[in-house]
MARTOR-755175 format. One record per residue (C-alpha): residue in three letters; x negated, y, z negated. Coordinates in pm, 1 decimal, always signed. Each point is the difference from the previous one (the first is absolute). Layout:
<site 'ALA', <X, Y, Z>>
...
This chain:
<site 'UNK', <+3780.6, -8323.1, +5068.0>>
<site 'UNK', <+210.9, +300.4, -102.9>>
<site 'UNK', <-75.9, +203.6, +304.5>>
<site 'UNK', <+57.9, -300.2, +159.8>>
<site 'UNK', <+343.4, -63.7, -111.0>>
<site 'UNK', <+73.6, +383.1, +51.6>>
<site 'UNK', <-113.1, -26.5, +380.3>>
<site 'UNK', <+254.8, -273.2, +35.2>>
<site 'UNK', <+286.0, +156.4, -136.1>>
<site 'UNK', <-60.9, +344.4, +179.1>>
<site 'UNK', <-15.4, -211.0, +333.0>>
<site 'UNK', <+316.3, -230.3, -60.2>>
<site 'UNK', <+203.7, +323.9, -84.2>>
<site 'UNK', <-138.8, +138.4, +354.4>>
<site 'UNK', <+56.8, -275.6, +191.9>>
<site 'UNK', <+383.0, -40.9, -191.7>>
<site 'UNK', <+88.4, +431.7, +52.0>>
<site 'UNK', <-162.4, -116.8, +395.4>>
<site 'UNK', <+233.5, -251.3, +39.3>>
<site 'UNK', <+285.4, +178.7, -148.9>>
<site 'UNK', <-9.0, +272.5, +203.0>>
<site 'UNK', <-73.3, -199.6, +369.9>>
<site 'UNK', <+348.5, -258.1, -137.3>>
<site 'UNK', <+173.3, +380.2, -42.3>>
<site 'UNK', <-97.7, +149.7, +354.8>>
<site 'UNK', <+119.2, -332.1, +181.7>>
<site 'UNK', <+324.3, -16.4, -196.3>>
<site 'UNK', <+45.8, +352.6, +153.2>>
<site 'UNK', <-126.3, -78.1, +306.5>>
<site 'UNK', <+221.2, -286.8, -12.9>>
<site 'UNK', <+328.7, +191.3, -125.7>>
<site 'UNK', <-54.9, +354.8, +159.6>>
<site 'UNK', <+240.4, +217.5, -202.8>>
<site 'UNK', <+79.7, +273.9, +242.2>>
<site 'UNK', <+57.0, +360.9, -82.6>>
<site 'UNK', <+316.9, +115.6, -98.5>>
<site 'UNK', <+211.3, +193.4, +309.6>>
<site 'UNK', <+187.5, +290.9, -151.5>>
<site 'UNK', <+278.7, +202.3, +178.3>>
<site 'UNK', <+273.1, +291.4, -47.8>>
<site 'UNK', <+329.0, -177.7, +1.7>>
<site 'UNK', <+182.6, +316.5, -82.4>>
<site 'UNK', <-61.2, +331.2, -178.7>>
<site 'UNK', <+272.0, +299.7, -110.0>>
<site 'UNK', <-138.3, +291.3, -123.5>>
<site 'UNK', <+282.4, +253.5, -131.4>>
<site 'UNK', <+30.5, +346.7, -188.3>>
<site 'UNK', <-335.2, +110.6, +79.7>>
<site 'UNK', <-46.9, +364.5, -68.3>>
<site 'UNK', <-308.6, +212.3, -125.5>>
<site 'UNK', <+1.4, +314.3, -214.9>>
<site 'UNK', <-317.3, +185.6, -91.3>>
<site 'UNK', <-253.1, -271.8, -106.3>>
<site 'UNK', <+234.8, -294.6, -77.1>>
<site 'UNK', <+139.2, -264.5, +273.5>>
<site 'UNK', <+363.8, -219.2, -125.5>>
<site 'UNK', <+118.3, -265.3, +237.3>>
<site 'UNK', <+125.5, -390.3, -21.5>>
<site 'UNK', <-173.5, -237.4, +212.4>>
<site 'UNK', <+82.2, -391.7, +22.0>>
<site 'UNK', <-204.3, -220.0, +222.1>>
<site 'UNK', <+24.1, -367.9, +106.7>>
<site 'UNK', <-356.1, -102.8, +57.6>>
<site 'UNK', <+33.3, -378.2, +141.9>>
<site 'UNK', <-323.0, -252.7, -83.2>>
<site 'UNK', <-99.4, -284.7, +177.3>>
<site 'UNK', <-239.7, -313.0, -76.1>>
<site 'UNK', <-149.1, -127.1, +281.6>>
<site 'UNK', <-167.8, -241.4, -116.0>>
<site 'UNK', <+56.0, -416.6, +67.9>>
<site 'UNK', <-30.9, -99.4, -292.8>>
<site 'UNK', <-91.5, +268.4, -289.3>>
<site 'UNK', <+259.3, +156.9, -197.6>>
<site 'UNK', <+9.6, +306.6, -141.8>>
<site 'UNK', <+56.2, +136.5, -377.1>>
<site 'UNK', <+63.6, +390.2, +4.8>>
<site 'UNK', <-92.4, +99.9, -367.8>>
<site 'UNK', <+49.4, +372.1, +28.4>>
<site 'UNK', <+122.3, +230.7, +244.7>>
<site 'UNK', <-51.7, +365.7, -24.2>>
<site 'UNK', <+3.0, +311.0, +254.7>>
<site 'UNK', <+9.2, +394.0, +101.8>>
<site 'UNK', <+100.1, +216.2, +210.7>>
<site 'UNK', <-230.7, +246.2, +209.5>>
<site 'UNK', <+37.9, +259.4, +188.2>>
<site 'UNK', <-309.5, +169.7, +184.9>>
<site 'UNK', <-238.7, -227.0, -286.1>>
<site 'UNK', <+176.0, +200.6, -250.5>>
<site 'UNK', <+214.5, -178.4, -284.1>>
<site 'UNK', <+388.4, +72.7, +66.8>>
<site 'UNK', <+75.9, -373.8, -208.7>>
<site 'UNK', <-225.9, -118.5, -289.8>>
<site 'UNK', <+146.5, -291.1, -30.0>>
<site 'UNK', <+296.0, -177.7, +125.8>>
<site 'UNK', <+280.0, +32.8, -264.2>>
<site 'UNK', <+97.1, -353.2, +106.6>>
<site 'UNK', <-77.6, -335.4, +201.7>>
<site 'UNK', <+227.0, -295.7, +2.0>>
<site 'UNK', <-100.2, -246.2, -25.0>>
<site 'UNK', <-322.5, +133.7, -229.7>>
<site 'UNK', <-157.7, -381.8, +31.4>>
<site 'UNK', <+89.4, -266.7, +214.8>>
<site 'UNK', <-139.9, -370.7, +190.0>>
<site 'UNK', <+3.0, +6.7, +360.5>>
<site 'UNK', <-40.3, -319.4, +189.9>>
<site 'UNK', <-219.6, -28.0, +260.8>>
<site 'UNK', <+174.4, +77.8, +357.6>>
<site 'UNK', <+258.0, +227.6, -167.2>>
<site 'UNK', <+128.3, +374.1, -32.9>>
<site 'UNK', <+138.9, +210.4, -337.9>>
<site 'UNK', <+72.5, +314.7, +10.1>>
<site 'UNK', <-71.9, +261.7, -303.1>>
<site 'UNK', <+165.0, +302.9, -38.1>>
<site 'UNK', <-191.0, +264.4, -155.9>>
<site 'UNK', <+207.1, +308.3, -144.0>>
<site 'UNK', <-120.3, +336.1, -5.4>>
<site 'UNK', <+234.6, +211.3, -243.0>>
<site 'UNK', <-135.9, +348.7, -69.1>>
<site 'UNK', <+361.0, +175.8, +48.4>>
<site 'UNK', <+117.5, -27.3, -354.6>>
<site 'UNK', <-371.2, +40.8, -158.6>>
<site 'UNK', <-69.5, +322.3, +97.9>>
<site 'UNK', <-210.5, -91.2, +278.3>>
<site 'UNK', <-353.3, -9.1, +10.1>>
<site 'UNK', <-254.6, +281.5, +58.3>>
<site 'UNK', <-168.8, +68.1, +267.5>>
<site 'UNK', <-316.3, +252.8, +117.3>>
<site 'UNK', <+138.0, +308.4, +151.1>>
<site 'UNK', <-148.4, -18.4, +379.3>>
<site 'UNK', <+107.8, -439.5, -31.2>>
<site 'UNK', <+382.8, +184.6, -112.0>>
<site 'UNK', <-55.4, +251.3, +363.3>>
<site 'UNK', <-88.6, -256.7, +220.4>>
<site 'UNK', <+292.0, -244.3, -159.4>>
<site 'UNK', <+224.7, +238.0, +23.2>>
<site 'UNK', <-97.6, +83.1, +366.9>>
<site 'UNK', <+67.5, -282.6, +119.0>>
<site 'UNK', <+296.3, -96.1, -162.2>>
<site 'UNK', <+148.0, +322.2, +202.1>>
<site 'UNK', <-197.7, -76.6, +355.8>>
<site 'UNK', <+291.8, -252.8, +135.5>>
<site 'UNK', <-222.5, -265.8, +54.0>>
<site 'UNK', <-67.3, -302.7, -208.9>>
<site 'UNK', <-179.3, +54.0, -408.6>>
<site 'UNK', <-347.3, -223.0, +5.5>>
<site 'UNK', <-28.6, -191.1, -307.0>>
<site 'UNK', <-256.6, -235.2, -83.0>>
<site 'UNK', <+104.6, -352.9, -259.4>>
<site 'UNK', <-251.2, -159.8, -215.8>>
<site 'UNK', <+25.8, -311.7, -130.2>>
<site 'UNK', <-265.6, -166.5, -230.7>>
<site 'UNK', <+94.0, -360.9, -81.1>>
<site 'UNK', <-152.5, -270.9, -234.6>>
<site 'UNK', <+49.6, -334.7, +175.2>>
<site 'UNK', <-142.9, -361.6, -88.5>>
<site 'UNK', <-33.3, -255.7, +304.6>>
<site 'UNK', <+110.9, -335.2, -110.5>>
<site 'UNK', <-46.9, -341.6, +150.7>>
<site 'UNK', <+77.2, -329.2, -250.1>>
<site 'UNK', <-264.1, +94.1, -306.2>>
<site 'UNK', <-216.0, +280.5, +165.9>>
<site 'UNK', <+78.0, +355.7, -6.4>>
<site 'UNK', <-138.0, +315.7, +90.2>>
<site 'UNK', <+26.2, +351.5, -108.1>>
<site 'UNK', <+25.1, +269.8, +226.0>>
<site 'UNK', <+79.6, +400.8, -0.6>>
<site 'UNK', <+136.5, +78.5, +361.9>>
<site 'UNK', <+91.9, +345.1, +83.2>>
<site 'UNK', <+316.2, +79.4, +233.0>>
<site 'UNK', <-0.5, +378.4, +200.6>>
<site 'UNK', <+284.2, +81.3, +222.8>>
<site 'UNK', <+37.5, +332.4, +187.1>>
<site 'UNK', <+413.6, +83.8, -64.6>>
<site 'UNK', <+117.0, +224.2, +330.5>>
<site 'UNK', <+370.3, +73.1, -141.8>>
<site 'UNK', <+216.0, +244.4, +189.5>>
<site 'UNK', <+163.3, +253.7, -233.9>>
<site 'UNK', <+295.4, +240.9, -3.9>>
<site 'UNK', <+216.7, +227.8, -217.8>>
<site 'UNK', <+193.7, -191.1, -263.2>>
<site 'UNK', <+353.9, +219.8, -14.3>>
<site 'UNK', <-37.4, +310.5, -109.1>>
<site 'UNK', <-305.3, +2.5, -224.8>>
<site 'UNK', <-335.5, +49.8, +36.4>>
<site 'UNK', <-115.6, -338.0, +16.0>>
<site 'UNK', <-67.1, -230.0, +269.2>>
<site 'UNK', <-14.0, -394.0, +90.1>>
<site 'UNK', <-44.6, -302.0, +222.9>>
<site 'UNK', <-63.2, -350.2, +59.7>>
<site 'UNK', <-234.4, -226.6, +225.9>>
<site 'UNK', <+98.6, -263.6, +261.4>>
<site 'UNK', <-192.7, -357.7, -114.5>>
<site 'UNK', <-327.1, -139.5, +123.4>>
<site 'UNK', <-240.6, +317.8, -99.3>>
<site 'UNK', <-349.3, -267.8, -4.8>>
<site 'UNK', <-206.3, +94.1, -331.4>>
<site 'UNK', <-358.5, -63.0, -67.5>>
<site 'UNK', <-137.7, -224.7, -262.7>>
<site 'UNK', <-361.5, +18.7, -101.6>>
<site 'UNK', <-138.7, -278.7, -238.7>>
C-alpha cells in the first residue's frame, strides 16, 4: 500500500511539472517576446592620448533599445559595459549609464547613455604591443575601431508571468578622429544608426 501511495504521488507530480511546462511553451508561443534591437544613437570620444603603457580618454555613447515585441514588456534590471579595442580591455567598466534600470513597453525605444571617464583617473593600463597598435592608429588618419559591450539583465513581462533573461549587446564603434588643439590627444564622434548585435 505504501509503495502504492508513493507510485501515485511520483506520477501526479510528473504529470503536474508535464503540464506546467506544455501551459509555459504555448503562453510563449502564444506571446512571442522578440529580441531586443540595439543601436548607436550617438558616440563622442574625446582627449584620447597614450603614453608608455597607459591609455586616458572620455567616451559617452547613446546606445538606443528597442522592444519589439506585441505584447511583452520589458524590465532592464542592470546594465553594464566595456570598451575594447583589438579584444583587449581599454574600459572595464562603464563609469556610468543613465538610466542604470528602467521598464520599456513593448513597441518602444530608450536610449542609455553609457559614460566612459578615464581622463581624470589616470587612465587605465594597457599591454605594451595593445598601447603600439592604439597608438598607430590613432595617428593613421583614418577612423579608431572600437568594439562596445553591453551585458544586460532583463525580465520579459506579460500580466503575472515573467521571464529572466541575460542578453548580450556588441557593437563595432568606427569613429573618425583628429587632433584636439594643440595637445597630444585626439577625438571624434559617430553619425547614428551603427546596427549592434545581441546574442541571448
Amino acid at each position: 500500500m505504501c509503495c502504492r501511495d508513493l507510485f501515485k504521488c511520483c506520477w501526479q507530480l510528473c504529470v503536474s511539472v508535464i503540464c506546467a511546462g506544455l501551459f509555459v511553451l504555448l503562453y510563449w508561443a502564444i506571446f512571442q517576446p522578440h529580441h531586443i534591437r540595439a543601436t548607436v544613437a550617438s558616440a563622442a570620444l574625446s582627449n584620447l592620448t597614450v603614453v608608455s603603457n597607459n591609455a586616458s580618454y572620455s567616451l559617452a555613447v547613446s546606445l538606443s533599445l528597442y522592444n519589439p515585441s506585441v505584447r511583452v514588456n520589458i524590465y532592464y534590471d542592470t546594465i553594464g559595459a566595456e570598451l575594447r579595442f583589438r579584444d583587449a580591455v581599454l574600459g572595464p567598466a562603464a563609469t556610468g549609464a543613465s538610466p542604470s534600470e528602467f521598464y520599456q513597453r513593448r513597441k518602444t525605444s530608450d536610449d542609455v547613455k553609457l559614460d566612459f571617464d578615464y581622463g581624470s583617473s589616470g587612465g587605465v593600463a594597457v599591454a605594451g604591443d595593445v598601447a603600439g597598435e592604439l597608438e598607430k592608429e590613432m595617428r593613421s588618419g583614418g577612423p579608431l575601431s572600437l568594439e562596445l559591450d553591453v551585458d544586460l539583465r532583463v525580465r520579459y513581462v506579460f500580466r503575472i508571468f515573467k521571464l529572466r533573461q541575460k542578453p548580450r549587446i556588441w557593437c563595432s564603434l568606427s569613429i573618425p578622429v583628429k587632433a584636439e588643439g594643440r595637445g597630444p590627444g585626439v577625438g571624434g564622434a559617430v553619425s547614428p544608426g551603427d546596427r549592434c548585435w545581441v546574442k541571448y
